[in-house]
N, CA, C and O atoms as a GROMACS GRO file, in nm:
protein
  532
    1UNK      N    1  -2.349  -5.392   1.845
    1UNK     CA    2  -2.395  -5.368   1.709
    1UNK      C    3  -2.292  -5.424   1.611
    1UNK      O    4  -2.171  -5.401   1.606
    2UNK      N    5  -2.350  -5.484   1.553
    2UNK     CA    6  -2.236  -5.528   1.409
    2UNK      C    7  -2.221  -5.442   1.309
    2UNK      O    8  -2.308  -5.357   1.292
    3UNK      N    9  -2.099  -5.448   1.218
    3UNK     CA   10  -2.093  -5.338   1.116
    3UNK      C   11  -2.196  -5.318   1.006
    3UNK      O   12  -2.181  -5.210   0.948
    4UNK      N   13  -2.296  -5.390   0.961
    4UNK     CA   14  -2.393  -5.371   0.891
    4UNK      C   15  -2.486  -5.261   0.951
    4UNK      O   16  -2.514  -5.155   0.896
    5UNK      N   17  -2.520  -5.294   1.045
    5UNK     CA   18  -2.614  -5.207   1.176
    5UNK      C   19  -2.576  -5.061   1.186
    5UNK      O   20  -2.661  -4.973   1.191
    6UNK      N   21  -2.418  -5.031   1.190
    6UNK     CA   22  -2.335  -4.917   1.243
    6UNK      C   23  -2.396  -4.840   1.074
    6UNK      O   24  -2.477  -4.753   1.043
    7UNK      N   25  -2.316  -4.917   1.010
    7UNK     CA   26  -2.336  -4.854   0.844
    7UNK      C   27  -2.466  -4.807   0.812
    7UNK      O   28  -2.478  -4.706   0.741
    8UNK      N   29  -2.582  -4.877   0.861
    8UNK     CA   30  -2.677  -4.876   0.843
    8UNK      C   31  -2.685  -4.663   0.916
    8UNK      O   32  -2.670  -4.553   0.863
    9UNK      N   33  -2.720  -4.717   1.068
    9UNK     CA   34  -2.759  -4.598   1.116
    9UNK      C   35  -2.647  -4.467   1.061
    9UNK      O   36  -2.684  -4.350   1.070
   10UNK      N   37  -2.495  -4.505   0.997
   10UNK     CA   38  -2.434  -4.389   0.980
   10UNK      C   39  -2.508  -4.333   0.836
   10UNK      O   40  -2.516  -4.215   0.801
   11UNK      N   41  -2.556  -4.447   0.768
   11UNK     CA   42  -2.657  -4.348   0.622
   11UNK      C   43  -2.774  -4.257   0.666
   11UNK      O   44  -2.817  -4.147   0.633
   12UNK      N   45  -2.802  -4.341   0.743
   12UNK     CA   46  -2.937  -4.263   0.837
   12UNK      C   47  -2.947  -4.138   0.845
   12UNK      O   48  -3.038  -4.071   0.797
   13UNK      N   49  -2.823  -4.086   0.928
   13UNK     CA   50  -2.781  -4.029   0.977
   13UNK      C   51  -2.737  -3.897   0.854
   13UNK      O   52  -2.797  -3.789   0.846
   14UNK      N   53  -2.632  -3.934   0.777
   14UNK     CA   54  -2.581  -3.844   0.669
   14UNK      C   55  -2.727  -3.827   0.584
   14UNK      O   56  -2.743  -3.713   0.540
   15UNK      N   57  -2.815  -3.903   0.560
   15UNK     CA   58  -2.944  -3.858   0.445
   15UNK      C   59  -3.000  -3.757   0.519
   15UNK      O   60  -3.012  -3.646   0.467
   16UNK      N   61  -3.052  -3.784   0.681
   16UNK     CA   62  -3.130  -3.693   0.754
   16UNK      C   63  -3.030  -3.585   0.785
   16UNK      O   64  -3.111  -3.508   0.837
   17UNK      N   65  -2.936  -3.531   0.791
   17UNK     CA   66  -2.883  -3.395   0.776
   17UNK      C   67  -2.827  -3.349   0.622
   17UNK      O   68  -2.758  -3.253   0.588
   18UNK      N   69  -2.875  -3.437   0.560
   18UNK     CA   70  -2.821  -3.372   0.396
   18UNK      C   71  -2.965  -3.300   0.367
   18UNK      O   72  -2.961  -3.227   0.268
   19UNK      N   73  -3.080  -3.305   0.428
   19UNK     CA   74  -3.187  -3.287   0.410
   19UNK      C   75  -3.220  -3.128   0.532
   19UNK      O   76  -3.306  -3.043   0.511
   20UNK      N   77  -3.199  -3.129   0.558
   20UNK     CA   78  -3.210  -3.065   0.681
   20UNK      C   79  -3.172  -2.956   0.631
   20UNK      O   80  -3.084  -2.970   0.546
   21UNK      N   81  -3.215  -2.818   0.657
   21UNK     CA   82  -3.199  -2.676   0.575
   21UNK      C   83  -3.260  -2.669   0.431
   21UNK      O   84  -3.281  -2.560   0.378
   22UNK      N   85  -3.286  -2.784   0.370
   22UNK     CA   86  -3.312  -2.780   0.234
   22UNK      C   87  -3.484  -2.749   0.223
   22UNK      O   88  -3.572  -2.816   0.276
   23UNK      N   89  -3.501  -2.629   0.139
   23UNK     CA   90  -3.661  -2.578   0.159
   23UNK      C   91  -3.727  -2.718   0.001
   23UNK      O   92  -3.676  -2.763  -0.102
   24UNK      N   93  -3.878  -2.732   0.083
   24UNK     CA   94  -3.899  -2.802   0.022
   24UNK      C   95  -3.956  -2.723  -0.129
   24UNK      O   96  -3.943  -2.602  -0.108
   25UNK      N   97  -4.006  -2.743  -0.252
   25UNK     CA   98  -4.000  -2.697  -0.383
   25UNK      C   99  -4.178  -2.724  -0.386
   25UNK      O  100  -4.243  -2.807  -0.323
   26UNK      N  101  -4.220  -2.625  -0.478
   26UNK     CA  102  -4.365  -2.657  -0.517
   26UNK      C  103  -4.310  -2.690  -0.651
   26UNK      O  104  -4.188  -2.680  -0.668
   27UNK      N  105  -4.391  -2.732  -0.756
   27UNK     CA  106  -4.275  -2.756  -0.882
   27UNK      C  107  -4.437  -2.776  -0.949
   27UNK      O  108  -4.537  -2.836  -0.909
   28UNK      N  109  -4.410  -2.706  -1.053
   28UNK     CA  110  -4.534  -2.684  -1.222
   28UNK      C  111  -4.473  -2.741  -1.309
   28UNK      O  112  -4.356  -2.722  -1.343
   29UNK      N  113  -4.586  -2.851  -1.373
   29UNK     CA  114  -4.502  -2.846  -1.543
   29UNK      C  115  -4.675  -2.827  -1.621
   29UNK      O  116  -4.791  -2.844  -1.585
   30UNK      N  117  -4.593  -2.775  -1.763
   30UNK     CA  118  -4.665  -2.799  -1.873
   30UNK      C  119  -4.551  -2.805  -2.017
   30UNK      O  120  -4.431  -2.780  -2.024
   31UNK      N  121  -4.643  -2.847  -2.114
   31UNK     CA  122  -4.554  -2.876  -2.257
   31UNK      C  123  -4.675  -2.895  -2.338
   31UNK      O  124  -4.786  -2.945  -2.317
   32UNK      N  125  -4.595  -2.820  -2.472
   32UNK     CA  126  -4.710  -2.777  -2.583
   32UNK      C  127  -4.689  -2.919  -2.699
   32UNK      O  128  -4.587  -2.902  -2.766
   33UNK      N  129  -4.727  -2.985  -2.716
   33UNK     CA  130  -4.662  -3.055  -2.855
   33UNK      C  131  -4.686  -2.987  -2.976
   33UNK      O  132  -4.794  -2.938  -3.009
   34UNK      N  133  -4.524  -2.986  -3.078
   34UNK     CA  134  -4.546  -2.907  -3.214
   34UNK      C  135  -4.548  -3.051  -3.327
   34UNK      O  136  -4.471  -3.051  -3.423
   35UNK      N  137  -4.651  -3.174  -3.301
   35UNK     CA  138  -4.674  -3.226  -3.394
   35UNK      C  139  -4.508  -3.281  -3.451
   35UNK      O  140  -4.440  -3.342  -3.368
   36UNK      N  141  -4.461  -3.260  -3.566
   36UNK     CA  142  -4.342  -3.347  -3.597
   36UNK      C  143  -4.199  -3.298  -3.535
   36UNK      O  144  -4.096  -3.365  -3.528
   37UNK      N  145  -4.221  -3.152  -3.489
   37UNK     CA  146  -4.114  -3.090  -3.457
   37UNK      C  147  -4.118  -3.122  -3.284
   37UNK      O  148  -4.201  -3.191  -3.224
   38UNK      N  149  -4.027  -3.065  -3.242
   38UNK     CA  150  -3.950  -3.052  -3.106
   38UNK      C  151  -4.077  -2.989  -3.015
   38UNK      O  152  -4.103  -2.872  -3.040
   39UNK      N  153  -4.143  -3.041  -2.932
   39UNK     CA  154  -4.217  -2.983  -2.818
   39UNK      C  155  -4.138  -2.898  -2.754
   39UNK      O  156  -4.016  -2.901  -2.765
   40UNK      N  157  -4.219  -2.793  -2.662
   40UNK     CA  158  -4.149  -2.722  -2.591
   40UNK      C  159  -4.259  -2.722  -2.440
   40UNK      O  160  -4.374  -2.680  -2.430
   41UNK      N  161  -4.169  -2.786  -2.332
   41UNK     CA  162  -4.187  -2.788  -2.209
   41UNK      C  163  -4.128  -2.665  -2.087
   41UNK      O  164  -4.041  -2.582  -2.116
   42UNK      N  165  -4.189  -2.675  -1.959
   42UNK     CA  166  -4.136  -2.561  -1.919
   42UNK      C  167  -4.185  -2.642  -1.736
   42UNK      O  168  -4.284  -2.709  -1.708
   43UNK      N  169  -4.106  -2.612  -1.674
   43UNK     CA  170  -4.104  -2.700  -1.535
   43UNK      C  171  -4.068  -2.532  -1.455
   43UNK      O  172  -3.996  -2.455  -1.517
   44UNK      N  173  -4.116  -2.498  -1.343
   44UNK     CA  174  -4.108  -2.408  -1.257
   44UNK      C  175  -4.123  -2.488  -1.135
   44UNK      O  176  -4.178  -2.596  -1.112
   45UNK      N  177  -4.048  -2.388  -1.051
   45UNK     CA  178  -3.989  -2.433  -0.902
   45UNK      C  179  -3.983  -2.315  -0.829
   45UNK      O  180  -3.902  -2.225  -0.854
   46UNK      N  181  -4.098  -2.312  -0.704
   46UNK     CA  182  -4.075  -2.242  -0.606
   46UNK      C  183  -4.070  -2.253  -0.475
   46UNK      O  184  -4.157  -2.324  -0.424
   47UNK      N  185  -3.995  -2.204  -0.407
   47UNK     CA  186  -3.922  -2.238  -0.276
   47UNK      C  187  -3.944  -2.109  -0.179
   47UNK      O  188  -3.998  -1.999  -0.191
   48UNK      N  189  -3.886  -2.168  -0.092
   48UNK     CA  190  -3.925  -2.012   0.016
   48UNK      C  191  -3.814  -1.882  -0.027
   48UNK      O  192  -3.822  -1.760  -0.010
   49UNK      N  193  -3.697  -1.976  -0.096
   49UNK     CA  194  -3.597  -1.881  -0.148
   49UNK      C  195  -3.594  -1.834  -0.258
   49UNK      O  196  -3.484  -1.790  -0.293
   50UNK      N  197  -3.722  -1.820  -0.369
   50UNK     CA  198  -3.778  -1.805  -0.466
   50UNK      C  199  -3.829  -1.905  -0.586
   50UNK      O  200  -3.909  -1.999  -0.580
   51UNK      N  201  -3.759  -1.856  -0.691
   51UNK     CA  202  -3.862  -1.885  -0.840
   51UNK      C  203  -3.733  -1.924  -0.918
   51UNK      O  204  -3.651  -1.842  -0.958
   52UNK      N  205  -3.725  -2.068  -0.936
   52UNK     CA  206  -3.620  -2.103  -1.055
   52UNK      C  207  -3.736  -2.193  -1.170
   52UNK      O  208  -3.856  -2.217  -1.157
   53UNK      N  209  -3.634  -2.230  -1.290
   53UNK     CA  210  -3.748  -2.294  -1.357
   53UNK      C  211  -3.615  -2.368  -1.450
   53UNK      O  212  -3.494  -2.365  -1.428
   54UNK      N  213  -3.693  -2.432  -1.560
   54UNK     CA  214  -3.619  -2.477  -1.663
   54UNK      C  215  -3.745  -2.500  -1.800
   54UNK      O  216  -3.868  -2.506  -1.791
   55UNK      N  217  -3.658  -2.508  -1.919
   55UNK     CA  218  -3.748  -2.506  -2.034
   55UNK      C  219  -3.700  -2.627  -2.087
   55UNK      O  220  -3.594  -2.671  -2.045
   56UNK      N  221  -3.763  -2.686  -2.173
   56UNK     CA  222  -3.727  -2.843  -2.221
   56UNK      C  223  -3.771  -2.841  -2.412
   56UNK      O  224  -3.871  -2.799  -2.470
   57UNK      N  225  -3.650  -2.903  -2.460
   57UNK     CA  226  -3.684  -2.939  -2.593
   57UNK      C  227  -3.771  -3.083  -2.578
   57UNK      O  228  -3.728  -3.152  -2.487
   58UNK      N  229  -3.850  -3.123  -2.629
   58UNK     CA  230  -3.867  -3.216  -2.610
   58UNK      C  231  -3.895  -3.353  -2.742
   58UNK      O  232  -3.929  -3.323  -2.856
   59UNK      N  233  -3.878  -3.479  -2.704
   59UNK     CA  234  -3.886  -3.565  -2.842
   59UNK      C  235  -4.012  -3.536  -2.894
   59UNK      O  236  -4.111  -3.517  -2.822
   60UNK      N  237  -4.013  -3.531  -3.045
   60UNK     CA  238  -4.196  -3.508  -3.107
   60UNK      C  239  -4.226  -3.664  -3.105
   60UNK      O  240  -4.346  -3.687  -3.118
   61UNK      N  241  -4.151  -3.771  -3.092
   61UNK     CA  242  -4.149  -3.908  -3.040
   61UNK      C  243  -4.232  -3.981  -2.880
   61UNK      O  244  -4.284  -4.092  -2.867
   62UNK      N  245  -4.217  -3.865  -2.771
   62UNK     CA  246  -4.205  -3.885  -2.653
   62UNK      C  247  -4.234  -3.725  -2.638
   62UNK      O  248  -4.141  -3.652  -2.605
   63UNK      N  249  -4.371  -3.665  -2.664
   63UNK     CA  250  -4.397  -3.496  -2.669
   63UNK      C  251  -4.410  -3.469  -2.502
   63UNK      O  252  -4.383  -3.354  -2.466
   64UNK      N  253  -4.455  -3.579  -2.385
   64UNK     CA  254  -4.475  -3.505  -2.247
   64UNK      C  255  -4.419  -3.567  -2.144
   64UNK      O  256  -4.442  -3.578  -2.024
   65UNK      N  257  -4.325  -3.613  -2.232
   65UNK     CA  258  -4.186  -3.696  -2.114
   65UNK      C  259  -4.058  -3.616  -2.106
   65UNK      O  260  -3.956  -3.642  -2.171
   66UNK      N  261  -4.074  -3.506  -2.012
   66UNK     CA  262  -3.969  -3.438  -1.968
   66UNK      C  263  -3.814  -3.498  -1.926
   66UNK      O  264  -3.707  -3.437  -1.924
   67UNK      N  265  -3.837  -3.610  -1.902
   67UNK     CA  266  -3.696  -3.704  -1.892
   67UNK      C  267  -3.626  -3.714  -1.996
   67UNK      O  268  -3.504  -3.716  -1.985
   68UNK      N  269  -3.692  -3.721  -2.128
   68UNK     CA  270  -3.607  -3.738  -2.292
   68UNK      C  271  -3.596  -3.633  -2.382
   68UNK      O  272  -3.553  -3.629  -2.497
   69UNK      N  273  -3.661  -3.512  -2.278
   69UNK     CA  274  -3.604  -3.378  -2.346
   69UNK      C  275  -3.420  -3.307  -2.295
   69UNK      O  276  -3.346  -3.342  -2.202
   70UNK      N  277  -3.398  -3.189  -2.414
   70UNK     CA  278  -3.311  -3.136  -2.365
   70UNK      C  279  -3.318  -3.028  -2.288
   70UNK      O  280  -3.381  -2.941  -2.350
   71UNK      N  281  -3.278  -2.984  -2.166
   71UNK     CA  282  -3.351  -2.892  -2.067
   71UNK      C  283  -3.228  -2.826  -2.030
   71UNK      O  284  -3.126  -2.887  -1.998
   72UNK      N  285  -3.240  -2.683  -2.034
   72UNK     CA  286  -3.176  -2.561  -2.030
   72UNK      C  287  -3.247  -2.490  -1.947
   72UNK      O  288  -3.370  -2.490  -1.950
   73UNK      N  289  -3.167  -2.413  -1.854
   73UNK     CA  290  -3.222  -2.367  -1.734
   73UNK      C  291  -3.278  -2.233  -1.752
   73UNK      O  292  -3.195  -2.167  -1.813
   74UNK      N  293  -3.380  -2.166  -1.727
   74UNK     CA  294  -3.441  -2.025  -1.750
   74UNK      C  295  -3.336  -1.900  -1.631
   74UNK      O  296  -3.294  -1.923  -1.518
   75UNK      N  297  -3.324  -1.780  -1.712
   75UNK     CA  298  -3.235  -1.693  -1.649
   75UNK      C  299  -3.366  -1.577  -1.594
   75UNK      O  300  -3.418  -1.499  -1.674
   76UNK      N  301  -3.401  -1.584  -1.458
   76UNK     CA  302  -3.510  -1.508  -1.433
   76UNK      C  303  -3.468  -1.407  -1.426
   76UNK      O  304  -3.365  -1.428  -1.362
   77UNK      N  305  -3.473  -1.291  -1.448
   77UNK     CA  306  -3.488  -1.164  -1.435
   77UNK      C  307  -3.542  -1.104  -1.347
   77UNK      O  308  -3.492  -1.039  -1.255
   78UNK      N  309  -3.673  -1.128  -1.380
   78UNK     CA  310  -3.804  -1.034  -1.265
   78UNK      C  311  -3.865  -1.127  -1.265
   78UNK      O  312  -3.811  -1.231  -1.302
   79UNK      N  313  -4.036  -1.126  -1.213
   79UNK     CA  314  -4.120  -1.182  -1.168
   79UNK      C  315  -4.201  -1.116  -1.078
   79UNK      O  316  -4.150  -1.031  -1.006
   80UNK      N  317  -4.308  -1.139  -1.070
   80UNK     CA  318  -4.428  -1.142  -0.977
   80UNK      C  319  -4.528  -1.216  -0.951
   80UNK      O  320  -4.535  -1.314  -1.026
   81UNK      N  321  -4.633  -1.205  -0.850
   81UNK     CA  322  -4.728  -1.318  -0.874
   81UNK      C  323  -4.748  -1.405  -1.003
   81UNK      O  324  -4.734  -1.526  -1.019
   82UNK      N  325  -4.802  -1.260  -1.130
   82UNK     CA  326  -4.876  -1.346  -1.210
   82UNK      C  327  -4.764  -1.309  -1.383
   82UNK      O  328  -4.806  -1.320  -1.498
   83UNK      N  329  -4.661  -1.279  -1.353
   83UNK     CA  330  -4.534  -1.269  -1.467
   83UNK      C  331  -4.409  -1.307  -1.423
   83UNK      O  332  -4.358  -1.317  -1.312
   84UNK      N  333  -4.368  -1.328  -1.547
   84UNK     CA  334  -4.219  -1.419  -1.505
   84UNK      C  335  -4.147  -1.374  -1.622
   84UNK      O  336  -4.189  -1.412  -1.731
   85UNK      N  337  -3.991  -1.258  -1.615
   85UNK     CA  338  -3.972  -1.208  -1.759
   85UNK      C  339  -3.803  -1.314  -1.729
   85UNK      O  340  -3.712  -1.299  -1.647
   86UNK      N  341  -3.816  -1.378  -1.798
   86UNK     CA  342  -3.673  -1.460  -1.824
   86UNK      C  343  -3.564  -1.475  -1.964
   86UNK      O  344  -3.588  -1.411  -2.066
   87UNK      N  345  -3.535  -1.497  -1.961
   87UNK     CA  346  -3.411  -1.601  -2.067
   87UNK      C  347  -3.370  -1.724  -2.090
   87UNK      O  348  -3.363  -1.793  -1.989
   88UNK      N  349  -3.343  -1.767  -2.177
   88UNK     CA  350  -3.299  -1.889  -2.228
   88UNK      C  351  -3.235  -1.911  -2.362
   88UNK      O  352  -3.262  -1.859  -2.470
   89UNK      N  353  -3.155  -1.990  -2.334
   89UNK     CA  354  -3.096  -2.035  -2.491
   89UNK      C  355  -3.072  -2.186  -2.468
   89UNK      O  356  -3.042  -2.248  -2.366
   90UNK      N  357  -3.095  -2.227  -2.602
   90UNK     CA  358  -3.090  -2.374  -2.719
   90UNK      C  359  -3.031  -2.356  -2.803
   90UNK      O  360  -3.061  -2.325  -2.918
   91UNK      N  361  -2.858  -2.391  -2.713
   91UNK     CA  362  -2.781  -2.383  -2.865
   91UNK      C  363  -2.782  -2.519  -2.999
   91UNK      O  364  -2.808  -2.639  -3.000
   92UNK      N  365  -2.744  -2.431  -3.085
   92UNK     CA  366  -2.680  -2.299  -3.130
   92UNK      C  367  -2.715  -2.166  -3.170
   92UNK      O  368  -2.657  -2.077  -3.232
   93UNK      N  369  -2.877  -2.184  -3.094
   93UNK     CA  370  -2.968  -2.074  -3.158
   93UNK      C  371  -2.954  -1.948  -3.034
   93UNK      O  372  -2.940  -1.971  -2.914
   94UNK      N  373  -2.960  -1.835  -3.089
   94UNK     CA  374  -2.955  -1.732  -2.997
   94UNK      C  375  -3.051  -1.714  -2.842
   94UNK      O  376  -3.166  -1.758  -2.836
   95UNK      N  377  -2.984  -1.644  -2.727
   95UNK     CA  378  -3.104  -1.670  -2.618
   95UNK      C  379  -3.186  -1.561  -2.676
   95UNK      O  380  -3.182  -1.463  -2.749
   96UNK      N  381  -3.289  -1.655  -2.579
   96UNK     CA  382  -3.474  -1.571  -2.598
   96UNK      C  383  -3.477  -1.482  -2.513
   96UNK      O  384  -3.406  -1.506  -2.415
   97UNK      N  385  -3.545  -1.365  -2.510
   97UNK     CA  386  -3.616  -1.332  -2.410
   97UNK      C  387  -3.788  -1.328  -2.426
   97UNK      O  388  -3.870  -1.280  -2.505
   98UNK      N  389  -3.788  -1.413  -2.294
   98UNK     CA  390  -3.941  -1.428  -2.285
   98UNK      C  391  -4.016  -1.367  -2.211
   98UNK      O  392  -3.958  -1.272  -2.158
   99UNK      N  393  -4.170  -1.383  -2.169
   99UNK     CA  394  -4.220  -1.329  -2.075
   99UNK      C  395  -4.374  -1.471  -2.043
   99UNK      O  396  -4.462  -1.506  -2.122
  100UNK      N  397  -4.355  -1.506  -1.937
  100UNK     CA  398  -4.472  -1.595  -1.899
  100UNK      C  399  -4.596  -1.540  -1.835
  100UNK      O  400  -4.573  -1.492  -1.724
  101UNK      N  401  -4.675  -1.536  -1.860
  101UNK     CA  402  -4.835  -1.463  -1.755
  101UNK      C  403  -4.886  -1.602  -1.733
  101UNK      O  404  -4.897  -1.708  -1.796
  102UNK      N  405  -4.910  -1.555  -1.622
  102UNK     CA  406  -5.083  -1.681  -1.554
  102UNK      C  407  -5.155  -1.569  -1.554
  102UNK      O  408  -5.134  -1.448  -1.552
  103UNK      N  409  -5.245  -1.643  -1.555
  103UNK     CA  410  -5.419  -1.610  -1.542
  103UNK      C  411  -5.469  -1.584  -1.407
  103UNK      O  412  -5.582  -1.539  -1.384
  104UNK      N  413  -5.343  -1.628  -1.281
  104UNK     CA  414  -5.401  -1.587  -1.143
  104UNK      C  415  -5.249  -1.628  -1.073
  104UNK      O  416  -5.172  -1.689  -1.148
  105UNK      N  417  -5.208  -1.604  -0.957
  105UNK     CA  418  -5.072  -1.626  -0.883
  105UNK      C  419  -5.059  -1.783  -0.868
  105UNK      O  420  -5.147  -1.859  -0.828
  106UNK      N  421  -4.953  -1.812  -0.902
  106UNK     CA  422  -4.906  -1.957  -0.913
  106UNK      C  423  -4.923  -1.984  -0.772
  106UNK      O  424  -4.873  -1.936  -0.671
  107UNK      N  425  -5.045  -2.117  -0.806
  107UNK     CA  426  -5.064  -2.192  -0.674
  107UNK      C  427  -5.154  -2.283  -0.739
  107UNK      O  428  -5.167  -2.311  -0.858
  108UNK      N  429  -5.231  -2.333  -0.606
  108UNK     CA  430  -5.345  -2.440  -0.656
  108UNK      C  431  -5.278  -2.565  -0.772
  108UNK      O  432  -5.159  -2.558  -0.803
  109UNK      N  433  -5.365  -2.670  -0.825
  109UNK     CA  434  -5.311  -2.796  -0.855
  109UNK      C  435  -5.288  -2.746  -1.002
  109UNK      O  436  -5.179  -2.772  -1.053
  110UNK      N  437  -5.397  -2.665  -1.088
  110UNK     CA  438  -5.351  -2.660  -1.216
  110UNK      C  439  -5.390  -2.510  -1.260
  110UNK      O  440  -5.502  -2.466  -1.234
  111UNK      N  441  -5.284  -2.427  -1.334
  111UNK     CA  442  -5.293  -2.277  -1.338
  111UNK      C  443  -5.312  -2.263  -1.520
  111UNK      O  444  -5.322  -2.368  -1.584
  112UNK      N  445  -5.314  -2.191  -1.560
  112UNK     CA  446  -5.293  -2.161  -1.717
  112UNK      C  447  -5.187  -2.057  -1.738
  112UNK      O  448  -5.182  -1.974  -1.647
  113UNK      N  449  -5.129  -2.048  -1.803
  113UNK     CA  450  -5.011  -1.948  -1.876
  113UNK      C  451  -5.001  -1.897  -2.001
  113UNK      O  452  -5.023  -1.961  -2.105
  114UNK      N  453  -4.979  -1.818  -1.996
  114UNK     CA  454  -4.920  -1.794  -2.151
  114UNK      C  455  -4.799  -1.736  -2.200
  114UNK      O  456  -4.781  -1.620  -2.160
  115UNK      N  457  -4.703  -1.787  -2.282
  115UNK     CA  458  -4.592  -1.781  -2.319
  115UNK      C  459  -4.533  -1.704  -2.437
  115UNK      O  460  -4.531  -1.763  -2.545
  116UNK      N  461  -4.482  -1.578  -2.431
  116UNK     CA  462  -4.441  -1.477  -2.551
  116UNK      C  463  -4.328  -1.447  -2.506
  116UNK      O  464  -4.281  -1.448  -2.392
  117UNK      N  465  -4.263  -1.407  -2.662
  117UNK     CA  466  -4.118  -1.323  -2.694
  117UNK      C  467  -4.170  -1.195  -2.596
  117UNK      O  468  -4.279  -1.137  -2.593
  118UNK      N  469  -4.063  -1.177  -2.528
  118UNK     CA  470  -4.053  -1.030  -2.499
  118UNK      C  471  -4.105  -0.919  -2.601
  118UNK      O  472  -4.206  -0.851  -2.582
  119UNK      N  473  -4.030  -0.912  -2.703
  119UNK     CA  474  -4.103  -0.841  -2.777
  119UNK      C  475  -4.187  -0.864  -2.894
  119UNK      O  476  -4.184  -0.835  -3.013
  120UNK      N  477  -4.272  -0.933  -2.806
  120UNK     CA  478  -4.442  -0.911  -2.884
  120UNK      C  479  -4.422  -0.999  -3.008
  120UNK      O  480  -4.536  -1.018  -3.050
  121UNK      N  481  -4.329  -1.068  -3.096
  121UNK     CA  482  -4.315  -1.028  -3.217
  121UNK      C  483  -4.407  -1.155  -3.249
  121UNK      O  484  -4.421  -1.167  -3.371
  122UNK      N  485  -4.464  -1.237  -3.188
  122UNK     CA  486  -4.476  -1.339  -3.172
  122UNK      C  487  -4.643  -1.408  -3.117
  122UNK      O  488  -4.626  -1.395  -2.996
  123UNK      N  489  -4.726  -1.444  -3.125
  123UNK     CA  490  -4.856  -1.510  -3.114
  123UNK      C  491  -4.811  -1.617  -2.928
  123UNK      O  492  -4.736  -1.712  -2.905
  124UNK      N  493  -4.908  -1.528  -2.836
  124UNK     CA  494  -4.888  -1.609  -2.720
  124UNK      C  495  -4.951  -1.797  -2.761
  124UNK      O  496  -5.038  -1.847  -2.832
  125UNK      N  497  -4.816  -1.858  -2.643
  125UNK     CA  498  -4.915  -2.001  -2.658
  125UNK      C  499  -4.925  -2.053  -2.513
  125UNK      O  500  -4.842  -2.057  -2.422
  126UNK      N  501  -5.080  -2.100  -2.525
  126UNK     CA  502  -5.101  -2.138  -2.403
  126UNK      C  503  -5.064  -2.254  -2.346
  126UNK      O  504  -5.042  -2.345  -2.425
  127UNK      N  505  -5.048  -2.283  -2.205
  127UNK     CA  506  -4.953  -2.371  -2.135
  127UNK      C  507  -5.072  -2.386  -2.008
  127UNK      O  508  -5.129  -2.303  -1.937
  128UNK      N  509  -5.078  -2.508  -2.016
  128UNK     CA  510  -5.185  -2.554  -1.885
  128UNK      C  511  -5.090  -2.624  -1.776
  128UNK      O  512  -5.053  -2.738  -1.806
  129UNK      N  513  -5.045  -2.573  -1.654
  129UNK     CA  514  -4.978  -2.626  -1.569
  129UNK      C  515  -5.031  -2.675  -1.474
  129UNK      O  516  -5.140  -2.640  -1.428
  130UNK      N  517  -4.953  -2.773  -1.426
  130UNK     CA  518  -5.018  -2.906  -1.360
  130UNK      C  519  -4.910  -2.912  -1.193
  130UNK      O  520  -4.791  -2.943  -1.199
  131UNK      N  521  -4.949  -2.893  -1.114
  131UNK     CA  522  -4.849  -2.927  -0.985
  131UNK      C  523  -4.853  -3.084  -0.971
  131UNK      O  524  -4.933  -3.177  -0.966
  132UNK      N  525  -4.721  -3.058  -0.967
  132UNK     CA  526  -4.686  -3.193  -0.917
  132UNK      C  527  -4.636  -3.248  -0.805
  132UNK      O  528  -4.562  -3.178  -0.735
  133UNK      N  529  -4.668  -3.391  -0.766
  133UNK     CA  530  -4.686  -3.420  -0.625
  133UNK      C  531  -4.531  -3.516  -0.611
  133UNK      O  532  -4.498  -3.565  -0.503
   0.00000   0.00000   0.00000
């Protein structure tokens, strides 16, 4: 074998055990556009080892391109099938506490949500989530 060959199978090798133990992710997005202001996106991730997520500012330029937003990670709290009570902050503004509902247990290709302040103070907005492949 020549050293191209060796190099070759030693990447092989390191990708297929960097992979190995790692659970694979179901992963949701949706994002609301606010017209001239900052969209707000929201990406969820679940694994066999649970429920992480992240929330996204996003350009009112570029409202459903999660790549050119600013994305701050959600602090889950609780959860169940069909609620998700978390946290987040966008500084310099104080963290939120939120609370997410679906309309049925996160699964299937596209779910609905709805998104409120913890405390109420606030008009839910709806979020149509989309799995992604």
């Amino acid at each position: 074998m020549n050293s191209k060959t060796i190099a070759l199978a030693a990447t092989l090798v390191l990708v297929g055990c960097s992979s190995v133990g790692t659970p694979s992710a179901d992963r949701w997005r949706a994002s609301v556009d606010n017209g001239d202001k900052p969209g707000i996106g929201i990406e969820l991730l679940q694994t066999p080892n649970g429920l992480s997520g992240f929330m996204y500012l996003l350009d009112p330029n570029k409202p459903n391109d999660f790549g050119a937003g600013v994305r701050r990670p959600m602090e889950i709290h609780d959860s169940t099938e069909r609620e998700i009570r978390f946290s987040v902050q966008f500084p310099p503004g104080p963290r939120e506490d939120m609370l997410l509902r679906f309309a049925r247990p996160l699964s299937g290709a596209h779910i609905r949500g709805e998104l409120q302040s913890v405390d109420g103070k606030d008009d839910p907005r709806v979020y149509e989530f989309v799995r992604m492949r």
